[in-house]
Backbone as XML, in Angstrom:
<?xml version="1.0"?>
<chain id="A" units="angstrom">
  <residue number="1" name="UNK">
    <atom name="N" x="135.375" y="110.020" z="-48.481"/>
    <atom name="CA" x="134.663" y="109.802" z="-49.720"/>
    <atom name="C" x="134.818" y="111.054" z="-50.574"/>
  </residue>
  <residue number="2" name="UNK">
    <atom name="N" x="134.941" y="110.728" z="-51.802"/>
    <atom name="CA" x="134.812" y="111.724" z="-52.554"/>
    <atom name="C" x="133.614" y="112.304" z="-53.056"/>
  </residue>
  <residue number="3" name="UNK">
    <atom name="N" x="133.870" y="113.560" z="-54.067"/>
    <atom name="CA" x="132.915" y="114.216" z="-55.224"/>
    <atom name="C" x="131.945" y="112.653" z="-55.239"/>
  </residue>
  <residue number="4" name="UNK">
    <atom name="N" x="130.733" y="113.643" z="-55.697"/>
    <atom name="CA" x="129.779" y="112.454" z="-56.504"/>
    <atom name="C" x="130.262" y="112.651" z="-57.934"/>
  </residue>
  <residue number="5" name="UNK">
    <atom name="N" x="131.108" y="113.810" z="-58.960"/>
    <atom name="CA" x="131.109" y="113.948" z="-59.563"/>
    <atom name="C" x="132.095" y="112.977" z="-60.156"/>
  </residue>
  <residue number="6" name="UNK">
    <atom name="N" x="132.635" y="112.104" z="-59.513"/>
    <atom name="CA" x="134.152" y="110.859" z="-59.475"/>
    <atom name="C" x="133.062" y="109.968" z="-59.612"/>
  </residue>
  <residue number="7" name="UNK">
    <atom name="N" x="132.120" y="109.526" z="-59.017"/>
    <atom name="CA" x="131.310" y="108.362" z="-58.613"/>
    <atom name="C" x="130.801" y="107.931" z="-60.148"/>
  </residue>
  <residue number="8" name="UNK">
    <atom name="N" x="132.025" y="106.405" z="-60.224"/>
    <atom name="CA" x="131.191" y="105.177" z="-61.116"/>
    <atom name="C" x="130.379" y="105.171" z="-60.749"/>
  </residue>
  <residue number="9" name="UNK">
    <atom name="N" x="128.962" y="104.521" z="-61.503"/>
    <atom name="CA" x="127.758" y="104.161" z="-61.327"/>
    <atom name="C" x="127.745" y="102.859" z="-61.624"/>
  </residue>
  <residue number="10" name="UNK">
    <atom name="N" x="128.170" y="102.342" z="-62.290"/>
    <atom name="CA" x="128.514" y="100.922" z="-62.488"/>
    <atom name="C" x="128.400" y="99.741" z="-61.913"/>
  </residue>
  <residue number="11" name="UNK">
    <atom name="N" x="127.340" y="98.939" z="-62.353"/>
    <atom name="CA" x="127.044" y="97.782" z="-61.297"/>
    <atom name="C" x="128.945" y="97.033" z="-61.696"/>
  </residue>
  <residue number="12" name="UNK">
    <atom name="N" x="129.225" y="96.187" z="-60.505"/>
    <atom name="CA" x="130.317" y="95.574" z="-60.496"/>
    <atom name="C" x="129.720" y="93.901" z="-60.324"/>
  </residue>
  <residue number="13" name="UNK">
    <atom name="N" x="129.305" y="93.282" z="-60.889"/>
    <atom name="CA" x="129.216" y="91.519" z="-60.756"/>
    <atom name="C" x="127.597" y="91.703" z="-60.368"/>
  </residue>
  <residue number="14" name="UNK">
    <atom name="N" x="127.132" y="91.173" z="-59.309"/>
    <atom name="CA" x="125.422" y="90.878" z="-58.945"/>
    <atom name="C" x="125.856" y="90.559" z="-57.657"/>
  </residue>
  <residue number="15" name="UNK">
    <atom name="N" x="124.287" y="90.702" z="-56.950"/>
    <atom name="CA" x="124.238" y="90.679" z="-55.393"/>
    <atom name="C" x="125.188" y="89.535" z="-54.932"/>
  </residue>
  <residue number="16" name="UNK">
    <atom name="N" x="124.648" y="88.192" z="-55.739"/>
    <atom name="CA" x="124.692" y="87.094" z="-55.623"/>
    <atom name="C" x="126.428" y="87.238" z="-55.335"/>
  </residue>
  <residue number="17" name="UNK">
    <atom name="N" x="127.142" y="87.330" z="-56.265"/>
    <atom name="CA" x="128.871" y="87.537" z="-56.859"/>
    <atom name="C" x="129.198" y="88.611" z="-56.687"/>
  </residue>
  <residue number="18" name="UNK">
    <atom name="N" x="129.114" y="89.442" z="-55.888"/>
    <atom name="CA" x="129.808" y="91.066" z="-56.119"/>
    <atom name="C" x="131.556" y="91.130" z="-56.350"/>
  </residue>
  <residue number="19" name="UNK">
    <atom name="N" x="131.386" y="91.019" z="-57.976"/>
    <atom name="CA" x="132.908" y="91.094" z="-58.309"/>
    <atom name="C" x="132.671" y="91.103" z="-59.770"/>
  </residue>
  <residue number="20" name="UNK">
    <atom name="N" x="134.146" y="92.071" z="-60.000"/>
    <atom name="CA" x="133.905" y="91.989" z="-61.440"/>
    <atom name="C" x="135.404" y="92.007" z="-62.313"/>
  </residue>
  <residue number="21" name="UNK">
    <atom name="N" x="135.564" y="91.350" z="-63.393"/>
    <atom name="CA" x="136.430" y="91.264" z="-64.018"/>
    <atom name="C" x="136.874" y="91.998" z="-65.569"/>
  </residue>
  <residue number="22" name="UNK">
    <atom name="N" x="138.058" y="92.635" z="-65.373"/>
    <atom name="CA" x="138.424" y="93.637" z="-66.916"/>
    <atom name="C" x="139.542" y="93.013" z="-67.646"/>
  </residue>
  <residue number="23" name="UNK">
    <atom name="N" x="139.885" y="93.046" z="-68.464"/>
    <atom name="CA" x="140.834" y="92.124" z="-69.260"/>
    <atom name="C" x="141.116" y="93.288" z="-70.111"/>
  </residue>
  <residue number="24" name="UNK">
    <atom name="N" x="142.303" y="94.916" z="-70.125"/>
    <atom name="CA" x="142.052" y="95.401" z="-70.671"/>
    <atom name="C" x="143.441" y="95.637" z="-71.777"/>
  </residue>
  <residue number="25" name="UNK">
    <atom name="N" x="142.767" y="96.049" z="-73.168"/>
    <atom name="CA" x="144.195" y="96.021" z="-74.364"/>
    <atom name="C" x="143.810" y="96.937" z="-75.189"/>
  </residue>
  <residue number="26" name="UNK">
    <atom name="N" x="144.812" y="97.796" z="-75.708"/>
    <atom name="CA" x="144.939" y="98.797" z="-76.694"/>
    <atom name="C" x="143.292" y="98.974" z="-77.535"/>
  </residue>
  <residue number="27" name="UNK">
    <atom name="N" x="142.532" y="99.559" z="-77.650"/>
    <atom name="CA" x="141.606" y="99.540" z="-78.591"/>
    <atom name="C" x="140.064" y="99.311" z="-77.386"/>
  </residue>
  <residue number="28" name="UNK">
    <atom name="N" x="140.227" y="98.812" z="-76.274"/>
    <atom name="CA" x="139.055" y="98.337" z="-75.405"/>
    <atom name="C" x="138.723" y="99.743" z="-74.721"/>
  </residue>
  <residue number="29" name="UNK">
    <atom name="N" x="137.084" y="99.975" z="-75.569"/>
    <atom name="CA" x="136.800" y="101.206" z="-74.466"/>
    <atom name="C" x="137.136" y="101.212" z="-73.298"/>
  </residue>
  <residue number="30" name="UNK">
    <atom name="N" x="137.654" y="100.926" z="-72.255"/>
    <atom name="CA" x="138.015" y="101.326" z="-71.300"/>
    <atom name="C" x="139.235" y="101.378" z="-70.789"/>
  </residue>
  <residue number="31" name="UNK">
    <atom name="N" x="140.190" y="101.375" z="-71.854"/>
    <atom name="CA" x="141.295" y="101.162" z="-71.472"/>
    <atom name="C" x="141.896" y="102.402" z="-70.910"/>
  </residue>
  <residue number="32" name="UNK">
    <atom name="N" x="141.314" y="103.306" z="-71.552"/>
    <atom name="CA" x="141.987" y="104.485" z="-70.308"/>
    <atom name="C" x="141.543" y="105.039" z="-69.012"/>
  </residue>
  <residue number="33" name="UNK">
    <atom name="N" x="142.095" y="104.961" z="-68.137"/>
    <atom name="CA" x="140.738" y="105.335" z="-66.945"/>
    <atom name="C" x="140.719" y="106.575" z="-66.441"/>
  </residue>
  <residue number="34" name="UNK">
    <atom name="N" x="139.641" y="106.970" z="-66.835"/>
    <atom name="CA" x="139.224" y="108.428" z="-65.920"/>
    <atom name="C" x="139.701" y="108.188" z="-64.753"/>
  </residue>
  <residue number="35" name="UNK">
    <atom name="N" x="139.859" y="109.550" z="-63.583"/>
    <atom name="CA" x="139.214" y="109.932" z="-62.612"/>
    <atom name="C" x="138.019" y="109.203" z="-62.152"/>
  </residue>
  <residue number="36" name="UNK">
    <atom name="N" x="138.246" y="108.160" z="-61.275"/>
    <atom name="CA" x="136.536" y="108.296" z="-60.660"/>
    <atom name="C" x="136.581" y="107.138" z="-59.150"/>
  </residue>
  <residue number="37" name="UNK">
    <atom name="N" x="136.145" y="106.921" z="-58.788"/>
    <atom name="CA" x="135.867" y="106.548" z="-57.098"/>
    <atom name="C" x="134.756" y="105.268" z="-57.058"/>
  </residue>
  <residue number="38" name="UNK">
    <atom name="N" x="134.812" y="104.299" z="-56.434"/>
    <atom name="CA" x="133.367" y="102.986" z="-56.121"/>
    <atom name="C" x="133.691" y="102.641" z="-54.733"/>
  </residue>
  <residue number="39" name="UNK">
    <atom name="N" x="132.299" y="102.086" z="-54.984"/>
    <atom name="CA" x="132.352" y="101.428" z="-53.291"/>
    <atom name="C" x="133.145" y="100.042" z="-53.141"/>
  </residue>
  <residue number="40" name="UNK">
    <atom name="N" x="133.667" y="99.461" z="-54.538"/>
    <atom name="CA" x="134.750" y="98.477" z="-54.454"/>
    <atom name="C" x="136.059" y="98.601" z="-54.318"/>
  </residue>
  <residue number="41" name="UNK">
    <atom name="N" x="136.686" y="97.379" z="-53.669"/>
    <atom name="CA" x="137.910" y="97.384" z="-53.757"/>
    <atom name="C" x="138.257" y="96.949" z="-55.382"/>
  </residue>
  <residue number="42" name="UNK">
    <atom name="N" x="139.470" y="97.481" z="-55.564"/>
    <atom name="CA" x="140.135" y="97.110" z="-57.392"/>
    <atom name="C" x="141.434" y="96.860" z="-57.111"/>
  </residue>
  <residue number="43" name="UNK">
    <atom name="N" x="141.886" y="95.508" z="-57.736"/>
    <atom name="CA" x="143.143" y="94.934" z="-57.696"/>
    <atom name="C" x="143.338" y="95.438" z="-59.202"/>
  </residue>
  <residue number="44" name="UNK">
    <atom name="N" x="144.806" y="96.557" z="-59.707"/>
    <atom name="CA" x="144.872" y="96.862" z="-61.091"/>
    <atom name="C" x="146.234" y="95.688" z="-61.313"/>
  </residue>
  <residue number="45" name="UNK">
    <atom name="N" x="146.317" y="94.829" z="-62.260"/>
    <atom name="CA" x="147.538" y="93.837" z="-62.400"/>
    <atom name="C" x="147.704" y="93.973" z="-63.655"/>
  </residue>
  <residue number="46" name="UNK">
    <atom name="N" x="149.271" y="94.739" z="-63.970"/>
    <atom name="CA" x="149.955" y="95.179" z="-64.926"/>
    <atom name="C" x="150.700" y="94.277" z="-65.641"/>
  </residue>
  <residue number="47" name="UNK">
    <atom name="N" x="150.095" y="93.361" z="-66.927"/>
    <atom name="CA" x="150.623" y="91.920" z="-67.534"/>
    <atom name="C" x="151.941" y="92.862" z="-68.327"/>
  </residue>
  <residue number="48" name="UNK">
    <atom name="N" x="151.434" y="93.396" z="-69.429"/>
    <atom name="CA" x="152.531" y="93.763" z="-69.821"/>
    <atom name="C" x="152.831" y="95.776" z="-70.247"/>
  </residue>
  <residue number="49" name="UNK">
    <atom name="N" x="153.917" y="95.958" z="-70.385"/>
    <atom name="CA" x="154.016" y="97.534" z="-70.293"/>
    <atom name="C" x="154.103" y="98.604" z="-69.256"/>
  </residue>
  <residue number="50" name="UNK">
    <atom name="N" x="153.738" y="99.761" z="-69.528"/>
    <atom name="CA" x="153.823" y="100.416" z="-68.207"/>
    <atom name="C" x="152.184" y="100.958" z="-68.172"/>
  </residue>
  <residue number="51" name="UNK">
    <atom name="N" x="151.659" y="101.376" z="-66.604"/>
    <atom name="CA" x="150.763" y="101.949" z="-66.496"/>
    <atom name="C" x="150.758" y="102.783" z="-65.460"/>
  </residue>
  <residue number="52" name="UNK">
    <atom name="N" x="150.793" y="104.333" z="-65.706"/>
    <atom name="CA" x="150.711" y="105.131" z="-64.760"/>
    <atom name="C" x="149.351" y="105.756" z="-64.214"/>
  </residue>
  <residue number="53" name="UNK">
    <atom name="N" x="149.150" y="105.115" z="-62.736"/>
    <atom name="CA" x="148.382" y="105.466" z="-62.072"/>
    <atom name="C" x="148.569" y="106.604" z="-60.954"/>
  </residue>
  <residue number="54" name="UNK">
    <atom name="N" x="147.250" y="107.233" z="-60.652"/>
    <atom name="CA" x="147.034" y="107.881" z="-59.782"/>
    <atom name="C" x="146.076" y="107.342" z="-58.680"/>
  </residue>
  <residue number="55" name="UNK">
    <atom name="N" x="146.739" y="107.547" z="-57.501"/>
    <atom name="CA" x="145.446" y="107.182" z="-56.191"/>
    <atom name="C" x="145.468" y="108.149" z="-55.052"/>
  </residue>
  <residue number="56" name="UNK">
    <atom name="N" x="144.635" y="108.511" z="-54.999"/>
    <atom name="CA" x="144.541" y="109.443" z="-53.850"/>
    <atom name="C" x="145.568" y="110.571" z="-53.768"/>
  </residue>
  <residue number="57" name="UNK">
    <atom name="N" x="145.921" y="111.389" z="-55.135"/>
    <atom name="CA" x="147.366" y="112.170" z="-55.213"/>
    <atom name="C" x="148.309" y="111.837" z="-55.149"/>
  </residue>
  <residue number="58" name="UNK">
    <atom name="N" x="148.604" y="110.576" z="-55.112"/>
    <atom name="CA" x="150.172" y="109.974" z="-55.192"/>
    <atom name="C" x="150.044" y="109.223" z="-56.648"/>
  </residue>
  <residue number="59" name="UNK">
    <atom name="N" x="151.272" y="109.661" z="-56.885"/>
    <atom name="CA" x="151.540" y="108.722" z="-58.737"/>
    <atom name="C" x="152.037" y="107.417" z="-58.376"/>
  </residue>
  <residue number="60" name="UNK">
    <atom name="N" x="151.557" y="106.512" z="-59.084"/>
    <atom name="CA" x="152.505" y="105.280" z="-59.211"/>
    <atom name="C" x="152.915" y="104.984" z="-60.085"/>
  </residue>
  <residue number="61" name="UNK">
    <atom name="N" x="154.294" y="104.166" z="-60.860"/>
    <atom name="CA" x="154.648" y="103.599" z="-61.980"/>
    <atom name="C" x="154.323" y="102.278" z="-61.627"/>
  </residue>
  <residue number="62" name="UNK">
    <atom name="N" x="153.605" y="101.931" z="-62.725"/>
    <atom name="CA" x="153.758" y="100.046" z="-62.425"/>
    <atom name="C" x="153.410" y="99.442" z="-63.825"/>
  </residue>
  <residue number="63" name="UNK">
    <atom name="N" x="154.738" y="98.463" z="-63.786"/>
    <atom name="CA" x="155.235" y="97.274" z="-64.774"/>
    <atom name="C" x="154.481" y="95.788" z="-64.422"/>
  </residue>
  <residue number="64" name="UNK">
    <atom name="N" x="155.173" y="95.834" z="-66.144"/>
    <atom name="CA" x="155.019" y="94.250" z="-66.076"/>
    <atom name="C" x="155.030" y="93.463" z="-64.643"/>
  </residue>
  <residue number="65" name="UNK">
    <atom name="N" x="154.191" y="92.958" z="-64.179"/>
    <atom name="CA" x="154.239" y="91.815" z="-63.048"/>
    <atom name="C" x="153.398" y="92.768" z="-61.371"/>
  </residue>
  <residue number="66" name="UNK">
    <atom name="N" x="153.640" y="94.371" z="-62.031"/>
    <atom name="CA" x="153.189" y="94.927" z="-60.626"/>
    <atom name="C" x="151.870" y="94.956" z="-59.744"/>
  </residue>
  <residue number="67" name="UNK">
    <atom name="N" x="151.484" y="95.069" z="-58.903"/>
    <atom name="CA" x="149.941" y="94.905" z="-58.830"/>
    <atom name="C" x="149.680" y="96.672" z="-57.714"/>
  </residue>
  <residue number="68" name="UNK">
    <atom name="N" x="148.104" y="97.152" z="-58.326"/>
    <atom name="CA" x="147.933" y="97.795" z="-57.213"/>
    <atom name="C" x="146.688" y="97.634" z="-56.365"/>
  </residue>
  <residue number="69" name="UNK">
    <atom name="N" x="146.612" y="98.292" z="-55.215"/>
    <atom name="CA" x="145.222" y="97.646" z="-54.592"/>
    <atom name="C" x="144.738" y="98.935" z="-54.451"/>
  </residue>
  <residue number="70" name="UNK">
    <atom name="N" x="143.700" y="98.985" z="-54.849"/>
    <atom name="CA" x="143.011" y="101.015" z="-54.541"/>
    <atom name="C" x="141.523" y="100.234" z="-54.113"/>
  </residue>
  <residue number="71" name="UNK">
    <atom name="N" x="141.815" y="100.942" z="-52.477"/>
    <atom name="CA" x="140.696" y="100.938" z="-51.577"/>
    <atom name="C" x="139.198" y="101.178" z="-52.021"/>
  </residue>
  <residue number="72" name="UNK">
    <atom name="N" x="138.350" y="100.817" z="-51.173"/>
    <atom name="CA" x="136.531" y="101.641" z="-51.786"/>
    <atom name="C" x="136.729" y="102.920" z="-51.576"/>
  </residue>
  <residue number="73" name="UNK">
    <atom name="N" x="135.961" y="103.889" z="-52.122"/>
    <atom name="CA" x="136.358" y="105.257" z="-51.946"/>
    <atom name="C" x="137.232" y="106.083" z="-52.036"/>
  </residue>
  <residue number="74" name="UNK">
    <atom name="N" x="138.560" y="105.321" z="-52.458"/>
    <atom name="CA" x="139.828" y="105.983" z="-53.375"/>
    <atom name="C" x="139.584" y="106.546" z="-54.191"/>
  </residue>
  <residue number="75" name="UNK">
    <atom name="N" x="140.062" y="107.736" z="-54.340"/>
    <atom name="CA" x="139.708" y="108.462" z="-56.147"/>
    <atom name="C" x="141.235" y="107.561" z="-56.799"/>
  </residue>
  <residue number="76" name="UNK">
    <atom name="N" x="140.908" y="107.491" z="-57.791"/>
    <atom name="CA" x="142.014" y="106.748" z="-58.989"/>
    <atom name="C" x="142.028" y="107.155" z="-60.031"/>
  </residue>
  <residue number="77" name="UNK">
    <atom name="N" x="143.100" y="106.843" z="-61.110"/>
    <atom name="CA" x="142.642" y="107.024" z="-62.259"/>
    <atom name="C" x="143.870" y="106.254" z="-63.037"/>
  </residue>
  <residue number="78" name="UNK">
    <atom name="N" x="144.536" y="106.330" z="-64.257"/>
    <atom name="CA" x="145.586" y="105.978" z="-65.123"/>
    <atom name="C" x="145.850" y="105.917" z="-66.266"/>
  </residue>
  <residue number="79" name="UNK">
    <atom name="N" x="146.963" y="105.743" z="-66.577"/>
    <atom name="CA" x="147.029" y="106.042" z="-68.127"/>
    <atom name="C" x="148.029" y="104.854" z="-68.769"/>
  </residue>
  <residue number="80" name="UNK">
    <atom name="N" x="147.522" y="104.131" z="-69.071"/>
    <atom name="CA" x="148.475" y="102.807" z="-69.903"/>
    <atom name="C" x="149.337" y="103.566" z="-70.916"/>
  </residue>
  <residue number="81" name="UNK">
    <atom name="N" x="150.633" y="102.641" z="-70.927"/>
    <atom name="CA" x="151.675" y="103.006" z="-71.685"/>
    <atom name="C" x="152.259" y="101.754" z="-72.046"/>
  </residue>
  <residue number="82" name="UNK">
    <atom name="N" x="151.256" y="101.389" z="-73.984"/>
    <atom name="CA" x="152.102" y="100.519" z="-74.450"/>
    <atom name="C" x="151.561" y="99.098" z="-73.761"/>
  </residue>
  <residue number="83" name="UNK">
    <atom name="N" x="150.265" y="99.133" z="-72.788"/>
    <atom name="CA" x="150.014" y="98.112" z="-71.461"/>
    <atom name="C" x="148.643" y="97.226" z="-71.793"/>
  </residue>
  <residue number="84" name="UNK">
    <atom name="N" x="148.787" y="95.920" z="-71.432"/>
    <atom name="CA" x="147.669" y="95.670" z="-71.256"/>
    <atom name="C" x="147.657" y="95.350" z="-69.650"/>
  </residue>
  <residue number="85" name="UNK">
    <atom name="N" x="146.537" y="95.722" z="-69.097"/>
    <atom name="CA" x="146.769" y="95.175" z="-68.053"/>
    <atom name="C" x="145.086" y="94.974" z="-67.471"/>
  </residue>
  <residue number="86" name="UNK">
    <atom name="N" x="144.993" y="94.343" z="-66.281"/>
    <atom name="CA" x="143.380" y="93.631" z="-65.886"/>
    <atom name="C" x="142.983" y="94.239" z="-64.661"/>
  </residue>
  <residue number="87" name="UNK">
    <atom name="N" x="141.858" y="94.351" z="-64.367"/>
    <atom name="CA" x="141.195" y="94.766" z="-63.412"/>
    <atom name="C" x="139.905" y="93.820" z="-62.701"/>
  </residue>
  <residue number="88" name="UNK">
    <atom name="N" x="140.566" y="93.824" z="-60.990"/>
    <atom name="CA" x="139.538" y="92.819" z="-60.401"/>
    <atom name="C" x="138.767" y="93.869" z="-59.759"/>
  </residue>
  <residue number="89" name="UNK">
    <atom name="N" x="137.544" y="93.756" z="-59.356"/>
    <atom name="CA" x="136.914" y="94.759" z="-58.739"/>
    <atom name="C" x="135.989" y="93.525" z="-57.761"/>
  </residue>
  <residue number="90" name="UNK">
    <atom name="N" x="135.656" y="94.020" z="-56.668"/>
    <atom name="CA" x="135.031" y="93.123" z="-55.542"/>
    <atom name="C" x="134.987" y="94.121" z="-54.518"/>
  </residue>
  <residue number="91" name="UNK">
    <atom name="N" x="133.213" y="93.962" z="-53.823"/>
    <atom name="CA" x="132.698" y="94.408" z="-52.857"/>
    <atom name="C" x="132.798" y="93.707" z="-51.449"/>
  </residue>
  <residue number="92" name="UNK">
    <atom name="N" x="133.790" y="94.570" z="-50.768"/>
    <atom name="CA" x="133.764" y="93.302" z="-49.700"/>
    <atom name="C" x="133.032" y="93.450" z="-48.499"/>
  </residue>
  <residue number="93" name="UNK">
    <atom name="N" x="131.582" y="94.091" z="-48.548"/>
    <atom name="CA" x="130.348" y="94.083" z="-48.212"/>
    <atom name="C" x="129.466" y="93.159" z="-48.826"/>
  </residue>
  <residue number="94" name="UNK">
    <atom name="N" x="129.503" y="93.353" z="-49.689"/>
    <atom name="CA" x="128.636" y="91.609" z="-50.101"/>
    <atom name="C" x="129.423" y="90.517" z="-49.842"/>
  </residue>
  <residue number="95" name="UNK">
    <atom name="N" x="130.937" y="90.543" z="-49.833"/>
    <atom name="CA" x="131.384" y="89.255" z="-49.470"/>
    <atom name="C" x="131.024" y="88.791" z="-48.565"/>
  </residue>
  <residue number="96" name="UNK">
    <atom name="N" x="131.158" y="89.340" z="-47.864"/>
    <atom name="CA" x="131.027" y="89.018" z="-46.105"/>
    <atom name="C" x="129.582" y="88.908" z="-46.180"/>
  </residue>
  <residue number="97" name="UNK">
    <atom name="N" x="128.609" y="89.184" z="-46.599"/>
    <atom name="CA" x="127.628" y="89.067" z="-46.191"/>
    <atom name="C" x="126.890" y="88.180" z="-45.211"/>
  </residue>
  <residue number="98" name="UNK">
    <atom name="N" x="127.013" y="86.722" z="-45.674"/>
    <atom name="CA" x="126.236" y="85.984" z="-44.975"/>
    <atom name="C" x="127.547" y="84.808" z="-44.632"/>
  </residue>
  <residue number="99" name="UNK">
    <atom name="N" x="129.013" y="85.070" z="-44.768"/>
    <atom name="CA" x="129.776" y="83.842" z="-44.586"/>
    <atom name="C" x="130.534" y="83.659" z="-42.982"/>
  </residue>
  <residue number="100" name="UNK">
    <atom name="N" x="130.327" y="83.397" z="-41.975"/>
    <atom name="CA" x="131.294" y="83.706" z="-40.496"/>
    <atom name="C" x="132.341" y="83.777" z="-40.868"/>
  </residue>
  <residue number="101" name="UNK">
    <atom name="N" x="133.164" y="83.016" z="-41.932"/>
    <atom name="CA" x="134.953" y="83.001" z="-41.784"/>
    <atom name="C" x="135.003" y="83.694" z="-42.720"/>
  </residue>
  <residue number="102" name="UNK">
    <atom name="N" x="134.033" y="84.671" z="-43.681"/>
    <atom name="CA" x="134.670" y="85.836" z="-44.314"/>
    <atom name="C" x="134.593" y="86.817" z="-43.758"/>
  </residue>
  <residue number="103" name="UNK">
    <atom name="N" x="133.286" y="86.992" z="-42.718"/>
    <atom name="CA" x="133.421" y="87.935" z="-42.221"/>
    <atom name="C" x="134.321" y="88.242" z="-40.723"/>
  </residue>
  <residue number="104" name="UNK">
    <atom name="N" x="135.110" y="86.786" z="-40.871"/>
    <atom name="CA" x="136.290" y="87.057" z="-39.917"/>
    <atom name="C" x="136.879" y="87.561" z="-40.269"/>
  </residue>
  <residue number="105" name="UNK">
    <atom name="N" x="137.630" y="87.199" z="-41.187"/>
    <atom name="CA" x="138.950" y="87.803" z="-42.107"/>
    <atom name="C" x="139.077" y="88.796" z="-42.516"/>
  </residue>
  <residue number="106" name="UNK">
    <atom name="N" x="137.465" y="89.158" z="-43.468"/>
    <atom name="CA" x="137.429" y="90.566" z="-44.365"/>
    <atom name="C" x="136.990" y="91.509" z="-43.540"/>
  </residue>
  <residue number="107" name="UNK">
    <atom name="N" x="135.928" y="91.516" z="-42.250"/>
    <atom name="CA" x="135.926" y="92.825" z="-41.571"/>
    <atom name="C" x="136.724" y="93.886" z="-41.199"/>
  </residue>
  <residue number="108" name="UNK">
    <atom name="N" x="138.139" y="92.789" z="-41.055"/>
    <atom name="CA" x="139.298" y="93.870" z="-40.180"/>
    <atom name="C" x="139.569" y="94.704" z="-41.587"/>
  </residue>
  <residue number="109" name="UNK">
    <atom name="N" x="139.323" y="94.553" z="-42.667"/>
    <atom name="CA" x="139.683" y="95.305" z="-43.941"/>
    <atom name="C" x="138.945" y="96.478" z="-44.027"/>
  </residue>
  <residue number="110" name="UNK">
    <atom name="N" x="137.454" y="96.249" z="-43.935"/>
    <atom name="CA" x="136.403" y="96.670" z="-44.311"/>
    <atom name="C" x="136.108" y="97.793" z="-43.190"/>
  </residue>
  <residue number="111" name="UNK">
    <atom name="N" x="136.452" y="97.316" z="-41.856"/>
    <atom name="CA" x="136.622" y="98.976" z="-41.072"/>
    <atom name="C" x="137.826" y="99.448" z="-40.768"/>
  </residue>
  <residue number="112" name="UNK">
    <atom name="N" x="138.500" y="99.106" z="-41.766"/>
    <atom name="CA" x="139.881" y="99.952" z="-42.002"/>
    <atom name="C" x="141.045" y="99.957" z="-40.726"/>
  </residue>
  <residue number="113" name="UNK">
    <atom name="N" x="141.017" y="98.395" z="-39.958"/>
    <atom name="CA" x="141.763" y="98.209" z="-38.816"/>
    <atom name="C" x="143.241" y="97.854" z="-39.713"/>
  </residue>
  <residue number="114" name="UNK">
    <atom name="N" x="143.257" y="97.234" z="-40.851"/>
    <atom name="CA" x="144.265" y="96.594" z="-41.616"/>
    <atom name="C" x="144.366" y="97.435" z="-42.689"/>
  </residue>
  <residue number="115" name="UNK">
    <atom name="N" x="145.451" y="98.043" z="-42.918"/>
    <atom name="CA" x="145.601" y="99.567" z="-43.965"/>
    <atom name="C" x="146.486" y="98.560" z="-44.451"/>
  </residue>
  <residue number="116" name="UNK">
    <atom name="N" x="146.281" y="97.819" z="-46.127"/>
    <atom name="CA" x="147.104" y="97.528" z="-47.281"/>
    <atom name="C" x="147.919" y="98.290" z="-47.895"/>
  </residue>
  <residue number="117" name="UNK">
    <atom name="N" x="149.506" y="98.420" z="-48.219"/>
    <atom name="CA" x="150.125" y="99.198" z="-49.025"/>
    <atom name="C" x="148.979" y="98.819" z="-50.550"/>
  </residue>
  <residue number="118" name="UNK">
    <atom name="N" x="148.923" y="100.267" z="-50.838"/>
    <atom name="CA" x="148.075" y="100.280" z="-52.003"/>
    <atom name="C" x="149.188" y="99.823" z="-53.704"/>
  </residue>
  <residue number="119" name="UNK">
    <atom name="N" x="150.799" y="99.932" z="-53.705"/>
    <atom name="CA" x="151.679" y="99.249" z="-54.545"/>
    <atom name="C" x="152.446" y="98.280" z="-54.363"/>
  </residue>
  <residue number="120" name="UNK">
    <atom name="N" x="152.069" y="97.182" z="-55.159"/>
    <atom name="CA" x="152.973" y="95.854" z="-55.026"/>
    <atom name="C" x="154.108" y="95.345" z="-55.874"/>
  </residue>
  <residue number="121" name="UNK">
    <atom name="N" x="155.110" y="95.999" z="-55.915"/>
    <atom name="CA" x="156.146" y="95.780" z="-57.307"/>
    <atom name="C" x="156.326" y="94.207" z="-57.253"/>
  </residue>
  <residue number="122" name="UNK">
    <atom name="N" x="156.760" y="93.450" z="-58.315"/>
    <atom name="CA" x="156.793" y="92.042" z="-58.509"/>
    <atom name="C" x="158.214" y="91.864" z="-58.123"/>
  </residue>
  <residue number="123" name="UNK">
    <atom name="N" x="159.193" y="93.010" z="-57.532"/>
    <atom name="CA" x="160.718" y="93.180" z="-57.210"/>
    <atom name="C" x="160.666" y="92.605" z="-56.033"/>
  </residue>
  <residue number="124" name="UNK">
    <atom name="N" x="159.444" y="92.968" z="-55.048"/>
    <atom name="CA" x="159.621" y="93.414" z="-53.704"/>
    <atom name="C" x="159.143" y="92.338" z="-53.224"/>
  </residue>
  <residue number="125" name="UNK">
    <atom name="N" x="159.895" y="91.659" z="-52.268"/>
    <atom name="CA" x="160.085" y="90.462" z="-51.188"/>
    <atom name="C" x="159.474" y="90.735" z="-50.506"/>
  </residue>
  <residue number="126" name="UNK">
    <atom name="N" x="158.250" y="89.609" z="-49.711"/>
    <atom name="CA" x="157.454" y="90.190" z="-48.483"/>
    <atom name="C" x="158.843" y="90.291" z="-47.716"/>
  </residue>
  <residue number="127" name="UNK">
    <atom name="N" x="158.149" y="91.060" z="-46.245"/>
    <atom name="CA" x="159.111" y="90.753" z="-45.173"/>
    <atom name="C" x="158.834" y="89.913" z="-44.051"/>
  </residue>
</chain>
C-alpha cells in the first residue's frame, strides 16, 4: 500500500453496486490523472488516441483498442494524448460480498493467488 498522500477519497458506486463508471474527453475535469492509489480495481480502456500511463513505476503506452488493469493499491497515474478514453472502477470486496460463485471466482484475485498482466494491447492474441 501506498502514501496516504496518493489516497483517492472518492466514493466509487454504493455499498449496494460498488463500481463506478468514467467516460473521459478533452475538457472533462478529470481527464488528466494525478498520482493517486484506491482500494479498487480500474479497468483504463483507451477508445481513441494515445494515453500514457504510469503503474507502479513502469510506463505504459496504450492506444486505440488497449486496455489496462491497475490492481487495488497500485499507485497510477496518466497523461492522455489527443485521447478519450473510459474508466471502470469496481471493488471486488463488495462484489463478493454475499454471492458463493463470486466469491469463487473473485477471491483467487482478491488474495492475490491470480497476478493479472496489468497491459492488454488489442495486437496481442491470448495464448
Amino acid at each position: 500500500m501506498h502514501s496516504l498522500t496518493f489516497h483517492e477519497q472518492t466514493q466509487h458506486g454504493t455499498l449496494e453496486f460498488p463500481a463506478d463508471y468514467h467516460y473521459l474527453v478533452p475538457g472533462h475535469p478529470r481527464y488528466h490523472m494525478p498520482f493517486h492509489w484506491h482500494k479498487e480495481w480500474e479497468i483504463i480502456h483507451v477508445i481513441e488516441g494515445t494515453f500514457i500511463a504510469y503503474a507502479d513505476d513502469v510506463e505504459y503506452t496504450a492506444r486505440s483498442g488497449d486496455c489496462l488493469l491497475i490492481r487495488d493499491g497500485m499507485l497510477h497515474g496518466g497523461t492522455p494524448v489527443d485521447c478519450i478514453y473510459e474508466c471502470f472502477l469496481f471493488d471486488l470486496h463488495g462484489l463478493y460480498r454475499s454471492l458463493d460463485l463470486v466469491k469463487k471466482y473473485l477471491r483467487p484475485f482478491y488474495r492475490r493467488e491470480i497476478q493479472p498482466d496489468i497491459y492488454y494491447s488489442r495486437d496481442k492474441t491470448p495464448e
